[in-house]
C-alpha positions in Angstrom: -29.1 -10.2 19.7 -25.6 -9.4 20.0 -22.3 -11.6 19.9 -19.2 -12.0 22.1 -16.2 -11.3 19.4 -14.7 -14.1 20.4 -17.6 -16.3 20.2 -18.4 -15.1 16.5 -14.6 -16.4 16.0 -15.0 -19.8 17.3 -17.8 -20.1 15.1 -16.6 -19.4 12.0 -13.1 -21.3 13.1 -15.6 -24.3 13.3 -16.4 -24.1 9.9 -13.8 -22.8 8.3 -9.7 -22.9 9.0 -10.3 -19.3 9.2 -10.8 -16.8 12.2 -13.2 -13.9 11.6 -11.2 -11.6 10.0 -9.6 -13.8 7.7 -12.9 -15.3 6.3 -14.0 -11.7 6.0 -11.0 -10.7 4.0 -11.4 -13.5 1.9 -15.1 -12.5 1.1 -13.7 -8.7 0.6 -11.1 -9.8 -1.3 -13.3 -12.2 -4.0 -15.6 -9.4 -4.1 -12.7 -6.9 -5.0 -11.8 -9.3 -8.3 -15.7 -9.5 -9.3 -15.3 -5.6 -9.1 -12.8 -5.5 -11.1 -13.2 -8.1 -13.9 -16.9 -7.2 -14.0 -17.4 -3.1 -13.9 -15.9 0.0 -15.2 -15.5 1.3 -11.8 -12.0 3.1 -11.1 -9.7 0.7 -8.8 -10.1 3.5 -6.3 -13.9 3.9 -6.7 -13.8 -0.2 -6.3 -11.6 0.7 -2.9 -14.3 3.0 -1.7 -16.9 0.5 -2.2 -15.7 -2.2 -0.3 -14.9 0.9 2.6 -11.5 1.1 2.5 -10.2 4.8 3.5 -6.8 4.1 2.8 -5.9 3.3 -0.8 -2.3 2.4 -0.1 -4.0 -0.1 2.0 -5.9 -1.3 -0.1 -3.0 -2.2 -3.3 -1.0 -3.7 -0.2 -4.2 -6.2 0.9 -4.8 -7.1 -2.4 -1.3 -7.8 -3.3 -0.7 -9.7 -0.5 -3.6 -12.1 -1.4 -2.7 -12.1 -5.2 0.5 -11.5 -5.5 -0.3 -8.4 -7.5 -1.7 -5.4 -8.1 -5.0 -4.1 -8.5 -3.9 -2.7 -11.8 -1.9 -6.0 -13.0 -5.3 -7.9 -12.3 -7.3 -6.0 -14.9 -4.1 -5.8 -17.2 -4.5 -9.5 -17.0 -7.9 -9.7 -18.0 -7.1 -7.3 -20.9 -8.7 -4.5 -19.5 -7.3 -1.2 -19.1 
């Protein structure tokens, strides 16, 4: 069975203060920081994995969410 795009958003809107993509992002980005804190993978081997082509793009959309980098988030847990 297939759905509408904008019938998925009203869905997830319904439950959540979020549209579609932003409830995805959230996911992606929580996923990201479990990544991070909990394997050795490289920060672009973590970018690959979640499918982002752009790595750029991906230290800009994680920064945005936690104000900073991918590298300053395992600094922080004391990881190199």
């Amino acid at each position: 069975m297939q759905y509408d795009d904008s019938y998925l958003n009203k869905i997830v809107k319904k439950y959540s203060v979020l549209n579609l993509f932003g409830y995805s992002s959230v996911i992606c980005m929580k996923e990201t920081k479990r990544l991070l804190r909990e394997t050795a993978l490289s920060i672009a081997e973590v970018a690959g994995k979640l499918k982002f082509t752009n790595h750029t793009h991906f230290y800009k959309f994680f920064e945005k969410h936690f104000s900073m980098t991918p590298k300053q988030y395992r600094r922080s847990l004391g990881k190199k």
